[in-house]
N, C-alpha and C positions, 0 to 999 in steps of 0.2 A: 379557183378557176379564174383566169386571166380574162376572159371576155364570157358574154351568151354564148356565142358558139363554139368555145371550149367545152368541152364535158368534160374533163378528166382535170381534179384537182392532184396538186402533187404533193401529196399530203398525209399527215397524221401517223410517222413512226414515232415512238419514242426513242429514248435516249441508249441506244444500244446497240453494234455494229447487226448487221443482215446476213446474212447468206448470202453468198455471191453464185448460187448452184444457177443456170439457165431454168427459163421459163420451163423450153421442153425436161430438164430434166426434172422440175418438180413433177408434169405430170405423168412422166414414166414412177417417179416414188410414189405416185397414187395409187397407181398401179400397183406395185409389189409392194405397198404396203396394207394391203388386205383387200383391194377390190374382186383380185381374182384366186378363187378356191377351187381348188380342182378343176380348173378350166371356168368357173361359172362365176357370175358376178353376184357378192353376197349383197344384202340389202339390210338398211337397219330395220327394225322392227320398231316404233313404236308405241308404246300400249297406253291403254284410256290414263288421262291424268287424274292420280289419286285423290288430288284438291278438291276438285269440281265435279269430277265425275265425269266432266261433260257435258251436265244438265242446264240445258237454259236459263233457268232462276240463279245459280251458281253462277254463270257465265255473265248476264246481266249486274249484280252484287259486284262483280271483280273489274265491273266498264268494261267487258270485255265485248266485241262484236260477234267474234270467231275465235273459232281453232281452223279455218281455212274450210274447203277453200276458195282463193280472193287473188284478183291481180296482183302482180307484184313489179310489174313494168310494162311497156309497150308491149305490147303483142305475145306476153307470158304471164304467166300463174305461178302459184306455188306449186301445184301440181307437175308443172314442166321444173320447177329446180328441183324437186324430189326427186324425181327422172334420172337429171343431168348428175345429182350428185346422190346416189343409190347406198354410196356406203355413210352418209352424213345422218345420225338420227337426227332430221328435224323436225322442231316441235314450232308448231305456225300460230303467232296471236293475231288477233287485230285488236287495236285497241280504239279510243277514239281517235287520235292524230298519229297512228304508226300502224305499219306491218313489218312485224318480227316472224324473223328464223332463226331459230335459235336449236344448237347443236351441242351443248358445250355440256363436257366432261362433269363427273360428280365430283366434291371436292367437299375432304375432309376439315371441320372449326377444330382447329390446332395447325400448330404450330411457334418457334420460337425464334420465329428472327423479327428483326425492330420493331417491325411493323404488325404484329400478329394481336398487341393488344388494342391499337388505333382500331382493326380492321373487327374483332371477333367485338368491340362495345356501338360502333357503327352497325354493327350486321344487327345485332339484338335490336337495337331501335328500329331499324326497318321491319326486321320480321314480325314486332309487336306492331305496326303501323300495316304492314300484310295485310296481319290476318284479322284485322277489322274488316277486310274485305272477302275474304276468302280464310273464311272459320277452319278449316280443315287444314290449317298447318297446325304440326305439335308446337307446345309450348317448348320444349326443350328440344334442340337440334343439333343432333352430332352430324350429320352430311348434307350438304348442297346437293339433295340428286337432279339428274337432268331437268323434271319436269319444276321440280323447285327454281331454282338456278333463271327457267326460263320467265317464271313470274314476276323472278325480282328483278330482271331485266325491264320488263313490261310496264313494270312500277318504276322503276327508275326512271325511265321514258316519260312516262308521264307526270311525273314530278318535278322534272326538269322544264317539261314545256309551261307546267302551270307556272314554274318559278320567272320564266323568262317574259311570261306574259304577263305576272304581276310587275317585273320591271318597267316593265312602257307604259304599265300601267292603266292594262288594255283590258276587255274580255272576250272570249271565243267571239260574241256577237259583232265585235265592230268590223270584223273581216267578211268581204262578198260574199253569199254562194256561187253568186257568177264574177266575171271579170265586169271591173269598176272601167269609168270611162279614163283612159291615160291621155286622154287631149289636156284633162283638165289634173294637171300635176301634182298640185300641192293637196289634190283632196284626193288622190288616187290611191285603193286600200288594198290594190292587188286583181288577182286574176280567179282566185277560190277560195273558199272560210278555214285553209290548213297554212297561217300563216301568210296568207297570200296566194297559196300554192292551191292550184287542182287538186291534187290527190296529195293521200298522207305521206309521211317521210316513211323510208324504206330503211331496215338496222338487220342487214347479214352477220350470224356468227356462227365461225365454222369449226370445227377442230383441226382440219390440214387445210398448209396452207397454199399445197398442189389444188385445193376443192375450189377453195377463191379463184386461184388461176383461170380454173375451167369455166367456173361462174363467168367471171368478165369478159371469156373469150366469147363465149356463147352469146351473151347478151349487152357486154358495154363494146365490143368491137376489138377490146386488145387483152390481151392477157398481165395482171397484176396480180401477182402471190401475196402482196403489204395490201396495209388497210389504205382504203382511199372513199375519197368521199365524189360521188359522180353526181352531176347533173342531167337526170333525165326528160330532156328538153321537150318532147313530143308528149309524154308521160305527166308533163309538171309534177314532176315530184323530183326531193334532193335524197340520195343514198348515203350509208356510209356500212360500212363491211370489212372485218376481218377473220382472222384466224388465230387458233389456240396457239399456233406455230408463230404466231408474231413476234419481232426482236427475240429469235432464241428461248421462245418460252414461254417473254413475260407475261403474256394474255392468260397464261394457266392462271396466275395470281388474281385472284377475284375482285380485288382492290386497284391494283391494274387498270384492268381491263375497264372496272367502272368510273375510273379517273379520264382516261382516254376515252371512254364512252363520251363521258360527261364534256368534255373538249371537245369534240368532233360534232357529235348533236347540237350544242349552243352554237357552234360556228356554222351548221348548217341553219339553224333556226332564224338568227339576227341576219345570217347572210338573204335569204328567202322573206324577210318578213317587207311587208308589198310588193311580194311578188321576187322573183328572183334574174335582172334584170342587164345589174350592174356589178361589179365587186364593193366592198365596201374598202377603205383604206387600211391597209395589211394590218399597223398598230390596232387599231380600234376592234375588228374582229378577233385578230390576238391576242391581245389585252382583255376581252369579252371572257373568249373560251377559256384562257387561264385562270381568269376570275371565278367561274364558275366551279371550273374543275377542283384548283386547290381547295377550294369548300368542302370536298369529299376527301382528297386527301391533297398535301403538298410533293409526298414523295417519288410520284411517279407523272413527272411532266410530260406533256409532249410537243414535238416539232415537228414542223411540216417539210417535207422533203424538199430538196434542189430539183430534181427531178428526176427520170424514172433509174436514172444509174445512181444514185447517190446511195451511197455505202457506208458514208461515213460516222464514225460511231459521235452521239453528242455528251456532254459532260454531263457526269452523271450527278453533280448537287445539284440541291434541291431547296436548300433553306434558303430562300430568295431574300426572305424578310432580314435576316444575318451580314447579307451581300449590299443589299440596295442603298443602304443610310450610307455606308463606306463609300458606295461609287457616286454616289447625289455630291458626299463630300467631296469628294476629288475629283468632280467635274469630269468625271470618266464616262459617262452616257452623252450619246447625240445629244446634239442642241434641240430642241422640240420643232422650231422652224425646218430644218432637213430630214428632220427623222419623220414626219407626219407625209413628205411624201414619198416614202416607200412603197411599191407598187403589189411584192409578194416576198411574204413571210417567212418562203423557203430558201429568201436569201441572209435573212437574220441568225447571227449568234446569239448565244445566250445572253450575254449581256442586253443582246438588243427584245429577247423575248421577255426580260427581267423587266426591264424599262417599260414596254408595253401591256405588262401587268400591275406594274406600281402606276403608271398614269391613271388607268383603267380604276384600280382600286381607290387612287386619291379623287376622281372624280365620280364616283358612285359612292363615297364618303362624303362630300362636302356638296357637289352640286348633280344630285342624280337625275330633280328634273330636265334640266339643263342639258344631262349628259344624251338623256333620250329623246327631246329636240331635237339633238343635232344629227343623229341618229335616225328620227325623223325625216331630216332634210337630204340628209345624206341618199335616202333611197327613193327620192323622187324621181321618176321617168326620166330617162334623155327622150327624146326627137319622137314621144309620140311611143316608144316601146318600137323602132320600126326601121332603127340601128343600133350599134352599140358607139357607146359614148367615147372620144379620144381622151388620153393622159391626162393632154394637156385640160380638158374639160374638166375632168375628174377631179385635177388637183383644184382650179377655179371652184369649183363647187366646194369641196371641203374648206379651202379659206372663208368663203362668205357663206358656212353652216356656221363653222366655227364662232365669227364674228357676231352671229345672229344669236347663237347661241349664250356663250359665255361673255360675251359682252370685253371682249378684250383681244388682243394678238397672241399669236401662240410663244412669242418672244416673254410677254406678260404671264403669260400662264405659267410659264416654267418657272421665272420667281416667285412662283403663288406655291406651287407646288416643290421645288425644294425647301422651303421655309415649311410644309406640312412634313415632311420626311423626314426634315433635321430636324422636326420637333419631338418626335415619335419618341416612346420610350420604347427600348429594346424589349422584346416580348419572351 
């Protein structure tokens, strides 16, 4: 998001051309793709989740609040998107910091392309991490069914947020339940105890990705089929939502989708934390999200769109660590002085979302205090919370975080940090 009063981020495909079909004609495919049977509109069924049962004591055990149902935006429920989207089976959490819908397809452990042994020795560590929570998964798993699928969703969610909060170094408690006072800046911790935010972060996942359309038409104002992450400003709370249908597919991939999860949610997380106010500087939340994400996997990056026509497919490597020591060498990356003030992400190539991750990663390696100071500073009020801040503001502000921070110019940092990169043994 460009300002407060933007809501619609233009954001989060990965690296794979799109559909160019019109919005309407997605949702005429929704239509003839199984909403309507004999004239009637069929509806998914979903039935008691075999984990929990649904019992309280179960439900509690897993952090779990709910299976719904519970707001989900300004002036709607889960109950009205099960409505809107009738042939969607969704399955509704509440967890402590999210509400999830989650839809998505069973999916068989196997397979043999590159990525199937990264994905099925990750999955096993999870699912023994589970089911410390939730006793009722098998020990051994041949399928992802739906209501599986939705838990480790759930979990992943929350795993992510506790990660990001051990970054800053923080815990649930230092955030308001009400809104802090913003007169007074540097001590200002937000406006709710979800990161800053009133209400929890919202994580749509759908199986078509006509469903999304209709979703956003209904409730964000415009129609988007791609994942996008919305600010719901009346709501305080930040979104991010797709579909199985994403880039041609690749959201069927479980590893995928949780890589791109994992990107999207930290960029919503770091971007909201005191509150959701300002943008952060394109690198540093970029640099954030990829950081995180690669953690889960390196092969399925993502990039944030130009905007709402961008079609264009992105390069599909992935071995960044391969790439980066070459281009640090041959002075192929922006100088850090220009490249810091970039204003949005969805203008960056690769090369520049590569750079934004190796900075990121060289300074949560060497100086992480430091890096979340600045981070810190970065998100302190403009005017009171009572306009949004100019460019020109913006960039002022990041030089003297910077400075405060790392004790040096960003001219200096870059010889601090090619000299880490050339140093690096290739991995």
């Amino acid at each position: 998001m460009t300002h407060t009063s933007t809501r619609f981020s233009r954001l989060a495909l990965p690296l794979v051309r799109w559909s160019a079909y019109a919005l309407m004609g997605s949702l005429f495919a929704l239509l003839s793709a199984g909403s309507l049977v004999r004239g009637q509109t069929t509806r998914a069924q979903v039935g008691v989740d075999p984990y929990t049962g649904g019992k309280p004591e179960a439900l509690a055990k897993a952090g779990y609040v709910s299976f719904g149902p519970f707001p989900f935006g300004e002036g709607y429920t889960t109950g009205s998107i099960t409505n809107l989207l009738g042939t969607e089976p969704l399955i509704w959490i509440e967890t402590a910091h999210f509400r999830l819908g989650c839809a998505l397809s069973p999916v068989a452990l196997k397979g043999r392309h590159d990525w199937s042994r990264e994905w099925n020795k990750l999955l096993k560590a999870e699912l023994k991490e589970l089911r410390k929570v939730i006793p009722g998964i098998k020990k051994k798993v041949k399928v992802l069914d739906p209501w599986l699928r939705a838990h480790l969703m759930a979990w992943r969610l929350e795993k992510l947020y506790a990660e990001v909060l051990a970054n800053l170094g923080l815990r649930d408690e230092w955030f308001p339940k009400q809104s802090s006072d913003p007169q007074d800046a540097e001590k200002f911790r937000g406006l709710g105890p979800y990161f800053g935010m009133k209400e929890k972060f919202t994580v749509l996942l759908l199986q078509q990705a006509a469903s999304h359309a209709r979703y956003t038409r209904a409730y964000h104002g415009i129609e988007i089929k791609d994942p996008i992450r919305y600010h719901d400003i009346k709501f305080s709370c930040m979104y991010w939502g797709g579909s199985e249908e994403t880039a041609n597919g690749l959201y069927r991939i479980d590893l995928a989708l949780h890589t791109n999860l994992t990107f999207n949610i930290a960029h919503n997380l770091y971007t909201c934390y005191r509150a959701y106010g300002h943008d952060l500087p394109a690198w540093v939340s970029t640099g954030l999200s990829h950081w995180h994400a690669r953690r889960v996997s390196p092969r399925f990056p993502t990039y944030d769109r130009r905007d709402d026509n961008d079609g264009n497919a992105r390069s599909a490597f992935w071995e960044w660590d391969k790439r980066v020591k070459g281009l640090v060498k041959n002075e192929v990356f922006e100088p850090l002085e220009t490249f810091m003030d970039h204003e949005h992400s969805g203008k960056f190539g690769l090369e520049q979302h590569m750079q934004a991750w190796a900075l990121v990663d060289y300074l949560l390696t060497t100086r992480k205090a430091a890096t979340f100071r600045f981070l810190h500073s970065l998100k302190e009020p403009f005017h009171a919370r009572r306009r949004v801040p100019s460019s020109q503001e913006l960039r002022i502000r990041q030089r003297d975080a910077f400075r405060d921070a790392f004790d040096c110019e960003p001219a200096e940092m870059q010889v601090q940090w090619r000299k880490f990169v050339l140093g690096k043994r290739g991995r």
